[in-house]
MDTraj code that builds the backbone (N, CA, C; nanometers):
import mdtraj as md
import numpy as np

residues = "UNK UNK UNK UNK UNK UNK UNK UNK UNK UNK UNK UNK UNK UNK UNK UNK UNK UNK UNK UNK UNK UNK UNK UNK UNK UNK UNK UNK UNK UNK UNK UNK UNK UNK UNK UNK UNK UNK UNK UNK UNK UNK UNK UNK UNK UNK UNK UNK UNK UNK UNK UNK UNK UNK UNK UNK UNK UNK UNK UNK UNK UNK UNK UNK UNK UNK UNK UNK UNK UNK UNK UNK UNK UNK UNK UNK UNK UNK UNK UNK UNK UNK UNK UNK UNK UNK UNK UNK UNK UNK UNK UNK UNK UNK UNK UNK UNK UNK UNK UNK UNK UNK UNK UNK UNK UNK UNK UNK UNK UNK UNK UNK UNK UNK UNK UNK UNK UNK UNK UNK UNK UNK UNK UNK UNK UNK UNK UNK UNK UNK UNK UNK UNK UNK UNK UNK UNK UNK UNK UNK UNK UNK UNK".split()
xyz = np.array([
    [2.7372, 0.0878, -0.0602],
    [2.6034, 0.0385, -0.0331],
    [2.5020, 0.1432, -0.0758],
    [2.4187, 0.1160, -0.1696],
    [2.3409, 0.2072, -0.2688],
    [2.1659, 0.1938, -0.1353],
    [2.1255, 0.1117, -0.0575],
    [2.0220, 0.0818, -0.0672],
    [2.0444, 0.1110, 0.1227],
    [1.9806, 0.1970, 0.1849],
    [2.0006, 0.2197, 0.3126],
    [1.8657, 0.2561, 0.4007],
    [1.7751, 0.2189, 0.2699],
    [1.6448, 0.2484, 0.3959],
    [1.5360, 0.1972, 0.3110],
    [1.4332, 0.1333, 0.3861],
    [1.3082, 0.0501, 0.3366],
    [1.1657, 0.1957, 0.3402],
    [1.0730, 0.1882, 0.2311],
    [0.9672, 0.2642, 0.2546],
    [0.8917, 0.2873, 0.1431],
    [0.8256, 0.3873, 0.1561],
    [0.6919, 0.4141, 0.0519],
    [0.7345, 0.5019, -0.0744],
    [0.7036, 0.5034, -0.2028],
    [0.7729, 0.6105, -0.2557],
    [0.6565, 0.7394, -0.2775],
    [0.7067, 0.8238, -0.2345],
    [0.6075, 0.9640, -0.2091],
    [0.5677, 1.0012, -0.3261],
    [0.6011, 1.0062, -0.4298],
    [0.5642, 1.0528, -0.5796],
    [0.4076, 0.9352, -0.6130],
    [0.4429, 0.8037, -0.5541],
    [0.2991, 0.7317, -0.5631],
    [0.2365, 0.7679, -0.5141],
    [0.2612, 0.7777, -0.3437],
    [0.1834, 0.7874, -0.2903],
    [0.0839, 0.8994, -0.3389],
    [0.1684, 1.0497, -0.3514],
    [0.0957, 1.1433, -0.4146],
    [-0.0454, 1.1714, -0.5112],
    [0.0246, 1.0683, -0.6031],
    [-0.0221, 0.9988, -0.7542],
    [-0.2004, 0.9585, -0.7049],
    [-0.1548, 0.8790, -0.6088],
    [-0.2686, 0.7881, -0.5312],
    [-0.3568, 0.8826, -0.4695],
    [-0.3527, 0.9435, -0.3459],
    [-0.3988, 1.0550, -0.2994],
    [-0.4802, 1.1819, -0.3502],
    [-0.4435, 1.1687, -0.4994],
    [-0.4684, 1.2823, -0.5870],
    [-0.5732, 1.2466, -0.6840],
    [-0.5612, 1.1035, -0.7195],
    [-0.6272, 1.0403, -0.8497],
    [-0.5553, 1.0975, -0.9492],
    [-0.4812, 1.0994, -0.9357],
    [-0.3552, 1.1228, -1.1081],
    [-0.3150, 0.9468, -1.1135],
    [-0.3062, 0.8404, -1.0575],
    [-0.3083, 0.7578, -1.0799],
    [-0.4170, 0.6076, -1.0418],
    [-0.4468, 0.5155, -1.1042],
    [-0.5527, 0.4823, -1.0601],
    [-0.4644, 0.3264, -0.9755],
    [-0.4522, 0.3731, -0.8280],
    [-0.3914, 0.3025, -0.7420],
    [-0.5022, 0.2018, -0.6676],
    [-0.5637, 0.0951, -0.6652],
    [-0.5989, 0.0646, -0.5105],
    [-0.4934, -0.0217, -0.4408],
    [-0.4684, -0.0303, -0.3340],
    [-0.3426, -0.1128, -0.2757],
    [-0.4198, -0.2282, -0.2236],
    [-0.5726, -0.2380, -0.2184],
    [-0.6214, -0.3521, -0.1718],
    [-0.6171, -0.4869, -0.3448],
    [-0.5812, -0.4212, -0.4573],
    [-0.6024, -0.4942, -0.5621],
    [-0.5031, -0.5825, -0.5703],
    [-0.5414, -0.7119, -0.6289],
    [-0.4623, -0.8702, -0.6592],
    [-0.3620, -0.8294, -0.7562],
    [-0.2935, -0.7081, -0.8293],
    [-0.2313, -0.7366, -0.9533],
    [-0.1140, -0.6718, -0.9276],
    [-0.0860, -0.6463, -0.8165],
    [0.0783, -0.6279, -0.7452],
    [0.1813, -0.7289, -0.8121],
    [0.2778, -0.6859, -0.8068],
    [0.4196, -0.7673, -0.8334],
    [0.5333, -0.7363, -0.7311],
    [0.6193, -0.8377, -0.6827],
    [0.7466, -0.7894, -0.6004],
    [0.8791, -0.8159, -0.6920],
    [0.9591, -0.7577, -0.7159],
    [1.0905, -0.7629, -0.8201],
    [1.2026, -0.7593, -0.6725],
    [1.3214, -0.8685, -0.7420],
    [1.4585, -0.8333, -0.6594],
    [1.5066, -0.7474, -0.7117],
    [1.6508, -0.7074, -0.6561],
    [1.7711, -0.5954, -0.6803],
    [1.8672, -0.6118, -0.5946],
    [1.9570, -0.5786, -0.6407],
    [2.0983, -0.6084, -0.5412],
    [2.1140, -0.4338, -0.5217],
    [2.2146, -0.4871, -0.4579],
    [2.2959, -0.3499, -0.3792],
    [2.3252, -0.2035, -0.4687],
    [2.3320, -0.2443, -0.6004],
    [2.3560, -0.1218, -0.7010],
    [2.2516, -0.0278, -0.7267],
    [2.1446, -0.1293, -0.6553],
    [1.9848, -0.0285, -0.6422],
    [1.9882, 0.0922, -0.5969],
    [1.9623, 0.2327, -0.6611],
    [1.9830, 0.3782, -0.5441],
    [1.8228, 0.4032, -0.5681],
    [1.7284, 0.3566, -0.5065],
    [1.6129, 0.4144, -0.4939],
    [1.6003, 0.5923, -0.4167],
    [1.5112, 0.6386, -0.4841],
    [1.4890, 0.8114, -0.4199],
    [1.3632, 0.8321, -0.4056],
    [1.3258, 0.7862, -0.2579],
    [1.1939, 0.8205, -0.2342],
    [1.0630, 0.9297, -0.2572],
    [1.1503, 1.0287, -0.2681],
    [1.0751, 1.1457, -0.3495],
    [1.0043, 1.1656, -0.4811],
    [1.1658, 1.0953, -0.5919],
    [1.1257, 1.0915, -0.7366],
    [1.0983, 0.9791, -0.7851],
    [1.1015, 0.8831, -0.7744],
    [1.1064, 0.7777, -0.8250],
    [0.9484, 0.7129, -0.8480],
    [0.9073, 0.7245, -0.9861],
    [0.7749, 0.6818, -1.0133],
    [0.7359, 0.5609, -1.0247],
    [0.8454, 0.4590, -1.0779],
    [0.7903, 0.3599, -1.1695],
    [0.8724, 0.2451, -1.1813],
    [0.8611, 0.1323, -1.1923],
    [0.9417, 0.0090, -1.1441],
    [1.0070, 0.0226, -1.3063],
    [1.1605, -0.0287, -1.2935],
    [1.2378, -0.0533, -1.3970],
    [1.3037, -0.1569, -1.3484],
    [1.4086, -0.2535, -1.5210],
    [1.4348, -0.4279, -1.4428],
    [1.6345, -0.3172, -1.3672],
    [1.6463, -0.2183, -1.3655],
    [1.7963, -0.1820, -1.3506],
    [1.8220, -0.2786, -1.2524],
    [1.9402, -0.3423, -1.2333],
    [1.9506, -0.4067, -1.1110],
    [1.8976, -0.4863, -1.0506],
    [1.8189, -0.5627, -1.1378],
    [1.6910, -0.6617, -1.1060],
    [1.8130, -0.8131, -1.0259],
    [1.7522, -0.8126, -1.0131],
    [1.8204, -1.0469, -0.9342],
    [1.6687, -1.0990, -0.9976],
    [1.7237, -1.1910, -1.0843],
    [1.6222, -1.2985, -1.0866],
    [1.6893, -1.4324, -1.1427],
    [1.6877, -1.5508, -1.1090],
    [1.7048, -1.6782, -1.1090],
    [1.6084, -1.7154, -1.1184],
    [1.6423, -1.9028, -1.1261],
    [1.6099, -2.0133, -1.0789],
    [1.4839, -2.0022, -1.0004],
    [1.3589, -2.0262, -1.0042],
    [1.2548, -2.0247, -0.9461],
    [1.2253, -1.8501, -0.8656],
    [1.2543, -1.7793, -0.9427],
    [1.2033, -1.6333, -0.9074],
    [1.2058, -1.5086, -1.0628],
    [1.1114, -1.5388, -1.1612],
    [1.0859, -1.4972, -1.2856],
    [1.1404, -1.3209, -1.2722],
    [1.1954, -1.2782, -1.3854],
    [1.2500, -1.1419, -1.4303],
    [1.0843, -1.0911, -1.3987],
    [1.1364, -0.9727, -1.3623],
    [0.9811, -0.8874, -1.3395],
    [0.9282, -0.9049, -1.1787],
    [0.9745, -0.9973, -1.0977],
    [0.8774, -1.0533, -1.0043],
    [0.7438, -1.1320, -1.0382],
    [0.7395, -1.1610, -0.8754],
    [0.6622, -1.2413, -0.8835],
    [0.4913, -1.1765, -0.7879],
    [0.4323, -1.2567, -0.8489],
    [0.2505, -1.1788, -0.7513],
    [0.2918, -1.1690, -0.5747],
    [0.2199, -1.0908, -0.5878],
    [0.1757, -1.0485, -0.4249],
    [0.0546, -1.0458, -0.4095],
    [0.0140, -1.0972, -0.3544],
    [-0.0689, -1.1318, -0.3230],
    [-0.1907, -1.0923, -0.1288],
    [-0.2754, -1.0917, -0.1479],
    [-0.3500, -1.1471, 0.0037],
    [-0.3221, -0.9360, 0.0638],
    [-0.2974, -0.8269, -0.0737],
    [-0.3115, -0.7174, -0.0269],
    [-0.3977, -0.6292, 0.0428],
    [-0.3779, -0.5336, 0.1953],
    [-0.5203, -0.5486, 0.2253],
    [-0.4557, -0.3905, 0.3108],
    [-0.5505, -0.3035, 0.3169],
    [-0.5518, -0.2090, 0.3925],
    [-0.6285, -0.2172, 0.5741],
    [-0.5840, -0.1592, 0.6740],
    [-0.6716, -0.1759, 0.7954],
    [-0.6469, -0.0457, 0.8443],
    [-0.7504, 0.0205, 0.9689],
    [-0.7535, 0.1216, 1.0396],
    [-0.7649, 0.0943, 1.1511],
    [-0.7164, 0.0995, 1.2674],
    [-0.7822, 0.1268, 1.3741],
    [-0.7080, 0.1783, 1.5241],
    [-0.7846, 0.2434, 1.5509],
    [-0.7454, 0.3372, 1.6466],
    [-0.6630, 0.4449, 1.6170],
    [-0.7021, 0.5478, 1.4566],
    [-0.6107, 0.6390, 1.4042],
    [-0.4756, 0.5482, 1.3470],
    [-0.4772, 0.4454, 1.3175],
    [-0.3446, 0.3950, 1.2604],
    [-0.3769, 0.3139, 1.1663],
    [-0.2775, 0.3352, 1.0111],
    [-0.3035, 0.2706, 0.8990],
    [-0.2234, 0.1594, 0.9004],
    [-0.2643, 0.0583, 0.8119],
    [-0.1652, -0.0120, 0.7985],
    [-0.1560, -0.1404, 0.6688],
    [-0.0660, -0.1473, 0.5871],
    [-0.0716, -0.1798, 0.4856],
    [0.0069, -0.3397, 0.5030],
    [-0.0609, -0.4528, 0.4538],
    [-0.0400, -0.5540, 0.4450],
    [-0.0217, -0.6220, 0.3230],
    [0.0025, -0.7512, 0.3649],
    [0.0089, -0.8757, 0.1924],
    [0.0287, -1.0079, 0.2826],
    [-0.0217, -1.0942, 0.2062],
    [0.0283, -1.2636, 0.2309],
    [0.1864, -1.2420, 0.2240],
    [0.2325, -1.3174, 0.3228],
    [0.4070, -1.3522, 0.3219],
    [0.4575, -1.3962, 0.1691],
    [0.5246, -1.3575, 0.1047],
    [0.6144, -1.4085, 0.0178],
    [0.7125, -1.5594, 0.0276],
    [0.6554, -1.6562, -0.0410],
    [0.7502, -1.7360, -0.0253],
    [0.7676, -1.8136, -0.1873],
    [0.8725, -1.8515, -0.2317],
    [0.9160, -1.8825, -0.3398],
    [1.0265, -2.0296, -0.3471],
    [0.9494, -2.1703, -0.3337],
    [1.0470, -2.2693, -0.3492],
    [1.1513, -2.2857, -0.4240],
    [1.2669, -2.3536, -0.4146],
    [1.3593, -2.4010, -0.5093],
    [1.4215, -2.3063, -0.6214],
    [1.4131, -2.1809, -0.5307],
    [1.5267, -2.0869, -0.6361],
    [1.6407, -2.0492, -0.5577],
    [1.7446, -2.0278, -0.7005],
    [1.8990, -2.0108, -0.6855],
    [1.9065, -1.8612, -0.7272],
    [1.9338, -1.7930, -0.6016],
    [1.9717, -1.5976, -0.6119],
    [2.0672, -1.5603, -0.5648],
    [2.1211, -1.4750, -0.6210],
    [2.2867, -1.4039, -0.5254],
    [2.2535, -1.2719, -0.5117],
    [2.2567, -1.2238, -0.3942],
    [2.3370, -1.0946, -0.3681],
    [2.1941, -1.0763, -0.3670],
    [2.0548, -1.0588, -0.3212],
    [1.9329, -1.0025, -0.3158],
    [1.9361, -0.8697, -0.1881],
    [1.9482, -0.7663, -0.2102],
    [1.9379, -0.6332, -0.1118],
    [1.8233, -0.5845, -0.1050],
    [1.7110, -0.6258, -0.1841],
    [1.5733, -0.5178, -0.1587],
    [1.4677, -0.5889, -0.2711],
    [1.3649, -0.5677, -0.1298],
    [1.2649, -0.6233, -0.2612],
    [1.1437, -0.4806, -0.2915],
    [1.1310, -0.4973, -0.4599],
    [1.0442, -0.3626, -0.4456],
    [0.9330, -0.4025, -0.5136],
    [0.7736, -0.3266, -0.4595],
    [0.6283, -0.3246, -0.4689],
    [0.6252, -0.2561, -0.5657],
    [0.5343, -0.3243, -0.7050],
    [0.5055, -0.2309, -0.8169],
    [0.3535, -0.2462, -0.8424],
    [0.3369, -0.1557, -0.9388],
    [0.1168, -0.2025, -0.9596],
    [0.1775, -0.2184, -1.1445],
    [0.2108, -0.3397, -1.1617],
    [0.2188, -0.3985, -1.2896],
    [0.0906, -0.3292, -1.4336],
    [-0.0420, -0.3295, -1.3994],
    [-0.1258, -0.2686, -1.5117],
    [-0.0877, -0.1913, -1.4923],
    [-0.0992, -0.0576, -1.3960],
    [-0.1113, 0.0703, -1.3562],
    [0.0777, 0.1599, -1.3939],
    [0.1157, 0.1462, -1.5297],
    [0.2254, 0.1758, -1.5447],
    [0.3290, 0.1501, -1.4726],
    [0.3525, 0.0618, -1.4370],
    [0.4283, -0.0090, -1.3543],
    [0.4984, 0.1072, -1.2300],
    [0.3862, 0.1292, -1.1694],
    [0.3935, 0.2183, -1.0206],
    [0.4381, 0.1647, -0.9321],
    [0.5616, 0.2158, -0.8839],
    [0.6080, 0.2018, -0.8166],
    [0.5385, 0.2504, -0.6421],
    [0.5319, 0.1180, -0.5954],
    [0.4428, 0.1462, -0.4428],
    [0.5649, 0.1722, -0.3038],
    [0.6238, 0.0939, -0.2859],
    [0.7848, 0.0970, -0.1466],
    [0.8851, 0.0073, -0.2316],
    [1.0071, 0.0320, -0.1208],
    [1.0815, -0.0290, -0.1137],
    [1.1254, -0.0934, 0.0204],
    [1.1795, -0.2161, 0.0173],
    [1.2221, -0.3238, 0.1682],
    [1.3470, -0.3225, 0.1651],
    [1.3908, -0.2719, 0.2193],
    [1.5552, -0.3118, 0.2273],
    [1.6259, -0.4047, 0.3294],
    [1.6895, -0.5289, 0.2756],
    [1.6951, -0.6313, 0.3411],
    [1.7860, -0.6268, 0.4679],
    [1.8723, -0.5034, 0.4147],
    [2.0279, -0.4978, 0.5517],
    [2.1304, -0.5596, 0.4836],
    [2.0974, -0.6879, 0.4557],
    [2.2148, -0.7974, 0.4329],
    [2.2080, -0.8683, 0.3142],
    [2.2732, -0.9206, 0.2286],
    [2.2717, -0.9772, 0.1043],
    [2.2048, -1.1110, 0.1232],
    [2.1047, -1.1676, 0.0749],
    [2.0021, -1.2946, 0.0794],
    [2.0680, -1.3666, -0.0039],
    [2.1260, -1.4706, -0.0253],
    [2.1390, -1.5630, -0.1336],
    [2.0799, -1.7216, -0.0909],
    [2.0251, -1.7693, -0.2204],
    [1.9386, -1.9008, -0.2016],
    [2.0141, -2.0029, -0.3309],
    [2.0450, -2.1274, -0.2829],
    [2.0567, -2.2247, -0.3075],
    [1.9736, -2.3150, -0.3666],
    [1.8905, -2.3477, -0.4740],
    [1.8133, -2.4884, -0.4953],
    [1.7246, -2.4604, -0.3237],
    [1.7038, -2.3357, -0.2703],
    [1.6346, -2.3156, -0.1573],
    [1.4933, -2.2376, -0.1248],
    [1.4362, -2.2160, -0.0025],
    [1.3309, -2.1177, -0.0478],
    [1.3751, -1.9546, -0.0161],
    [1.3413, -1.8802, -0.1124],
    [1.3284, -1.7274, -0.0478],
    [1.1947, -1.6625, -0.0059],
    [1.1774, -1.6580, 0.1201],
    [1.0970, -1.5885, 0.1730],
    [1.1000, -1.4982, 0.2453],
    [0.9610, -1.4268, 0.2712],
    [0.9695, -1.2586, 0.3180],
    [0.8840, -1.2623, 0.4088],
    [0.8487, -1.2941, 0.5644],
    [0.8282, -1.2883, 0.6352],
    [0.7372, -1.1370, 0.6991],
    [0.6483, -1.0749, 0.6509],
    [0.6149, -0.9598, 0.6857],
    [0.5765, -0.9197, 0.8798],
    [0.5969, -0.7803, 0.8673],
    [0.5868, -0.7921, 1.0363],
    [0.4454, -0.8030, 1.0817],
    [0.4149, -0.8612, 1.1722],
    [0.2507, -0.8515, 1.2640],
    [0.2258, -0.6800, 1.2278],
    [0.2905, -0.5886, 1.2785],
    [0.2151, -0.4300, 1.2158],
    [0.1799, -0.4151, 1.0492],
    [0.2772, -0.5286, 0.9702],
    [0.2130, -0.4976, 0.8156],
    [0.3537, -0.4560, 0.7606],
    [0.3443, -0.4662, 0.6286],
    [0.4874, -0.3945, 0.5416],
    [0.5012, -0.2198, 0.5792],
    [0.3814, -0.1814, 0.5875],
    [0.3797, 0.0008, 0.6075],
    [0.2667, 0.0071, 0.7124],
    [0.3121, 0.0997, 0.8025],
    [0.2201, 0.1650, 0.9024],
    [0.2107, 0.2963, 0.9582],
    [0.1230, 0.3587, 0.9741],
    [0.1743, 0.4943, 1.0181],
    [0.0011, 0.5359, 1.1005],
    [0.0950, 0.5923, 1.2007],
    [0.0203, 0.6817, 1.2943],
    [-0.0756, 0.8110, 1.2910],
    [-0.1862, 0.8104, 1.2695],
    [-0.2001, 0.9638, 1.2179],
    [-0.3310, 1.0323, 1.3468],
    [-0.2706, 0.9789, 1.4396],
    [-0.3310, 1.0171, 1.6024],
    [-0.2527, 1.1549, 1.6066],
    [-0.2986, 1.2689, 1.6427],
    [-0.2259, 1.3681, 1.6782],
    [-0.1809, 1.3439, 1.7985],
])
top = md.Topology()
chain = top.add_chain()
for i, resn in enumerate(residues, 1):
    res = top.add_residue(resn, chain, resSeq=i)
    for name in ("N", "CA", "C"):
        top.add_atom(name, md.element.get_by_symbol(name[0]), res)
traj = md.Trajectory(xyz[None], top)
């Protein structure tokens, strides 16, 4: 099992933070790509979305698909990074382990990774991604 933890990749984030890359996470031109289990994401190095290990079928296009409804919030010292739920009718996928956030213009920057736990497969069915009430990313920065 190549894929054991969901999160942000720090080399963007950096990128972002710095203006070495021109990131906003509130912008419409996000993409989400599948991957199965052979995925070894490295949160540290890893800059930039590639198809290695991609899943795409039947009603879910090579590359991913938009994300959409992206939105930043603050409050009470806590960030938190959102999107409209993902949902995708009438596609056929095997073996889906992780879905990963890229900024498609922006050299295809790599933003997190989701790691599902369990292998997703869809039937002539829908795949959807259910995000949590706190948001895809959140973090505390209350001392």
């Amino acid at each position: 099992m190549a894929i054991t933890a969901s999160g942000l990749m720090f080399i963007s984030l950096e990128k972002m933070l710095t203006n070495a890359a021109a990131l906003n996470l509130e912008a419409e031109d996000y993409k989400g790509a599948l991957v199965d289990d052979n995925h070894t994401p490295n949160f540290d190095t890893d800059a930039t979305w590639n198809n290695t290990n991609e899943v795409s079928g039947t009603g879910w296009a090579a590359g991913g698909v938009a994300l959409t409804g992206t939105e930043i919030t603050t409050s009470s010292g806590t960030w938190k990074l959102d999107a409209t739920d993902v949902s995708e009718t009438t596609t056929t996928l095997t073996s889906v382990m992780a879905y990963r956030w890229y900024a498609d213009p922006v050299a295809d920057e790599e933003i997190l990774v989701v790691d599902f736990v369990t292998a997703v497969n869809t039937v002539a069915g829908t795949f959807a991604i259910t995000w949590h009430a706190d948001g895809i990313a959140t973090h505390d920065f209350t001392p």
